[in-house]
Wavefront OBJ file of the C-alpha trace (Angstrom):
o trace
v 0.000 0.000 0.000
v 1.082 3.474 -0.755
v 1.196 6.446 1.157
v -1.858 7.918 -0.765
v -4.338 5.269 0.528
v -2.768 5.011 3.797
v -2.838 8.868 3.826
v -7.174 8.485 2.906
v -7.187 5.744 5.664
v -6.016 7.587 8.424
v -7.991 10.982 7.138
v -11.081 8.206 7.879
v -11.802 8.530 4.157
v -13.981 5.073 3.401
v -15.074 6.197 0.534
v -11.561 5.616 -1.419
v -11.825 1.881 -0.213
v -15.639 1.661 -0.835
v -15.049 3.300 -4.743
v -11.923 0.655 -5.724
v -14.131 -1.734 -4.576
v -17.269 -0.720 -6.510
v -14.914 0.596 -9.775
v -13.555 -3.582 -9.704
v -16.432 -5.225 -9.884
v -17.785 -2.748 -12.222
v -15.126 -3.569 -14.626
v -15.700 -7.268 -14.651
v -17.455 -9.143 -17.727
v -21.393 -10.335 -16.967
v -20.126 -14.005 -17.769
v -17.789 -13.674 -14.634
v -18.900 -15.369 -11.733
v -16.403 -15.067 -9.358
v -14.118 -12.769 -7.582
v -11.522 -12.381 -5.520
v -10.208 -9.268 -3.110
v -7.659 -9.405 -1.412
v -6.868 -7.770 2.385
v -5.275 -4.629 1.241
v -8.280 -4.017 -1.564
v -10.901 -3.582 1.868
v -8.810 -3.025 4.380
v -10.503 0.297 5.013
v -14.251 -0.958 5.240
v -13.756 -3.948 6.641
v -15.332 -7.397 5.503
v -18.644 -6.431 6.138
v -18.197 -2.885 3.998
v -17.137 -5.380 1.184
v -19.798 -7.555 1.584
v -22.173 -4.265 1.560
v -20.716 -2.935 -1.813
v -20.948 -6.432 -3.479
v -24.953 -6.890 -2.568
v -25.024 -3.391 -4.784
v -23.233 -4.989 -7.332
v -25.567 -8.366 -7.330
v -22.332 -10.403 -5.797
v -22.662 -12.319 -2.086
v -19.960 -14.205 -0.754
v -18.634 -17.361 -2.126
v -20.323 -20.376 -0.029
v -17.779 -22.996 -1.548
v -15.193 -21.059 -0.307
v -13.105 -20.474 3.658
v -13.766 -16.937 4.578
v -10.265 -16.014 5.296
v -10.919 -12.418 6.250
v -7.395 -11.416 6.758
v -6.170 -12.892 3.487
v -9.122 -13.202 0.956
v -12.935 -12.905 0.485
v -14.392 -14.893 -2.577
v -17.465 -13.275 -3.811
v -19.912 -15.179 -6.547
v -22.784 -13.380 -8.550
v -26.140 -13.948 -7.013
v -28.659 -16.038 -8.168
v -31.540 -14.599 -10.472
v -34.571 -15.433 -8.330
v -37.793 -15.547 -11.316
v -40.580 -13.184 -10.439
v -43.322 -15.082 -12.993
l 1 2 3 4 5 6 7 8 9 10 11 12 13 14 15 16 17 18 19 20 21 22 23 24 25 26 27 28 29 30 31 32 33 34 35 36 37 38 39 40 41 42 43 44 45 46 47 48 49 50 51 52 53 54 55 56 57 58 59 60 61 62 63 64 65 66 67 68 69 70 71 72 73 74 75 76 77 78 79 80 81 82 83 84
């Protein structure tokens, strides 16, 4: 980590960790299913602030994989629940 983030962590500015977040999973394909962030990506929001920015995104955690909170969170795409 640089001294920029560190410098928006300390300030208390969330939002910086809350926006990468948000601006990755933004960027990935509709056929992706999974993803993977790694401690320093959330750091500043914590596991459940990643967990909050993925349910905007349609993602949930990964039930087939270990929560490892300090090392990595696996997220999946939700399921598409049919409203007919």
């Amino acid at each position: 980590m640089g001294p920029w983030p560190l410098r928006h962590e300390r300030a208390g500015d969330l939002e910086l960790y809350r926006a990468r977040i948000g601006e990755r999973l933004g960027r990935k394909k509709p056929t992706d299913t999974k993803a993977f962030f790694r401690f320093h990506t959330y750091r500043g929001v914590g596991a459940r602030g990643l967990l909050d920015v993925a349910a905007e995104h349609g993602r949930q955690l990964d039930p087939d994989k270990k929560l490892r909170q300090l090392r990595r969170v696996g997220l999946t795409r939700k399921a598409r629940q049919d409203t007919t």
